[in-house]
N, C-alpha and C positions, 0 to 999 in steps of 0.2 A: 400357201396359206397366209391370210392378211395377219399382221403383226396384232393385233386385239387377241384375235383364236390361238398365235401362238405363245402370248404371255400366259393366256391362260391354260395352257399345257402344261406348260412350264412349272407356272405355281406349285410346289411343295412345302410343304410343313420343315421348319430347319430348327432343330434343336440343339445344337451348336454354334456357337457365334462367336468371333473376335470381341477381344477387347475394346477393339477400335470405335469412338463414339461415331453417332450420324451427324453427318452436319445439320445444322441450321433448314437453309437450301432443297437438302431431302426431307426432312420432317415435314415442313412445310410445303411440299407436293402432295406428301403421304396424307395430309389432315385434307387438302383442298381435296382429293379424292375420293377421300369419307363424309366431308362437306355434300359434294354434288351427287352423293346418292341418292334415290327416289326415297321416298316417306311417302307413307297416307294423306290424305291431304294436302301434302305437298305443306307440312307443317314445319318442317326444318326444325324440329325442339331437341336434337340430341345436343349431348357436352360430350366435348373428348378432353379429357387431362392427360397431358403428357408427363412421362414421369420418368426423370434420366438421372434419379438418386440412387443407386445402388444400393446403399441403407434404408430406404422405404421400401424398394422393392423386397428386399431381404427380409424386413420386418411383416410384408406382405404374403412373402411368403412363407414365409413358419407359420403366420397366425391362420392363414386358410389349410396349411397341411393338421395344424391341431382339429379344426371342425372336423375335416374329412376321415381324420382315421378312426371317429367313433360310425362309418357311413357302411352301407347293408353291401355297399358294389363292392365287394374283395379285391377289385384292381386299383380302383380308387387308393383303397384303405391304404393296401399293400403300399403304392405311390407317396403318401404321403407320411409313413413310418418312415420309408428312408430318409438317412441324414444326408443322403449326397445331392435328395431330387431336390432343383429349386424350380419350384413353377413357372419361372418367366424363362430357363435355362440359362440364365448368368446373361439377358438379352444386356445391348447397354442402351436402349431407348422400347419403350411400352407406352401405347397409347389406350388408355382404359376409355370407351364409350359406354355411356348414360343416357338415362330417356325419364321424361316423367312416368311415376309410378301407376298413375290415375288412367293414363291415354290408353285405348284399345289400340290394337297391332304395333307398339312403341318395339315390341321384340324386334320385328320382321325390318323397322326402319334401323334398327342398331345393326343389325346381322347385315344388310346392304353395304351402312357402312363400313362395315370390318370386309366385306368381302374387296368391296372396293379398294380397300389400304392392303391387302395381300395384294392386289394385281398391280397395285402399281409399287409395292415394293420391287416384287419382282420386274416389275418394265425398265424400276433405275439402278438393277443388279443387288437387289440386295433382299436378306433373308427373312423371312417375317413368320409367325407362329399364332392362330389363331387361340387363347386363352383364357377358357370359362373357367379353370379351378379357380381361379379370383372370385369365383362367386360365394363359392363356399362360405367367405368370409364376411358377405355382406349378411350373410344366414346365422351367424355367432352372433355371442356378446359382445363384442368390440365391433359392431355394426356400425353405431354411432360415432365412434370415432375415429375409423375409418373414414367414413363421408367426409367429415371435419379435414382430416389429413388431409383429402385429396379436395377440400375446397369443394365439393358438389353444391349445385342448388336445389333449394329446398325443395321438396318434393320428388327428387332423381333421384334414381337408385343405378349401379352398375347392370347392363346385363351381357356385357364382352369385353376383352382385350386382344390387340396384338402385341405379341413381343418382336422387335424389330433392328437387325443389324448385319454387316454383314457372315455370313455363311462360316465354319470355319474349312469346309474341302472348297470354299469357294462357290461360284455358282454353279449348275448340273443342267443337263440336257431336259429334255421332255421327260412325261412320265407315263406309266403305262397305265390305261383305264379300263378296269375291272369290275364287274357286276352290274350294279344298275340296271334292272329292268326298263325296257322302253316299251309301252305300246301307241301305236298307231290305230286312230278311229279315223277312217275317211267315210265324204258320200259316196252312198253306193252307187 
């Protein structure tokens, strides 16, 4: 199997992480990666802010667990009443991407990006967490000041994150792929 098909085996969701920061060197592969994903129009408009404050992400994350727990999905809710869950999981680097509010398909070009920054977490051994409860927050009243914190431009709004470090069992094998319906339409 070419090493592309097997990073992307690989890739799982890691909710434990070392305290250990990323360097510089890795951040900076992980952004060019989210960089050079496709967009519509080949418009390149997303922002990614990086965010290695422990206390913003902390403050980030209480203020979206307070939106969520008044929310209809009981697991959500459930998630965000605990005092122990932190949304990023204690990550020590999150890279939040943004897209303007106004553009059609700005979803589909953020989502690329973030897929693109899990594969290549994992290609340079380390653990990444894809993370929309962040949304929550951009959906409350501390909207606006959120954006402000994190420096957004005007007109962007969040519509993903990864939380990103490494692993704490370390890195793991492949993983096994379950469900997914596939159909095949050939000519007859």
């Amino acid at each position: 199997m070419n090493e592309t098909l097997q990073t992307i085996r690989q890739r799982r969701s890691i909710r434990k992480f070392q305290d250990t920061p990323v360097p510089d060197e890795v951040t900076e592969a992980i952004l060019e990666a989210g960089r050079a994903a496709p967009c519509a129009m080949n418009r390149q408009e997303r922002h990614f802010t990086v965010i290695q404050s422990p206390e913003l992400l902390a403050d980030m994350s209480r203020e979206s667990k307070a939106i969520a727990v008044g929310l209809k999905n009981r697991h959500l809710s459930l998630m965000a009443q605990s005092e122990n869950y932190h949304i990023f999981h204690h990550a020590p680097l999150v890279i939040v991407v943004s897209g303007p509010e106004e553009e059609s398909l700005v979803e589909s070009d953020c989502a690329a990006a973030i897929q693109n920054m899990l594969l290549a977490a994992t290609s340079l051994g380390y653990g990444s967490c894809w993370i929309d409860f962040v949304l929550f927050l951009f959906q409350g009243p501390k909207d606006a000041e959120y954006r402000f914190r994190l420096n957004l431009p005007e007109g962007y709004r969040p519509y993903g994150s990864v939380a990103i470090g490494l692993g704490e069992d370390g890195p793991s094998g492949e993983r096994a792929i379950r469900g997914n319906t596939v159909n095949h339409i050939r000519s007859a």
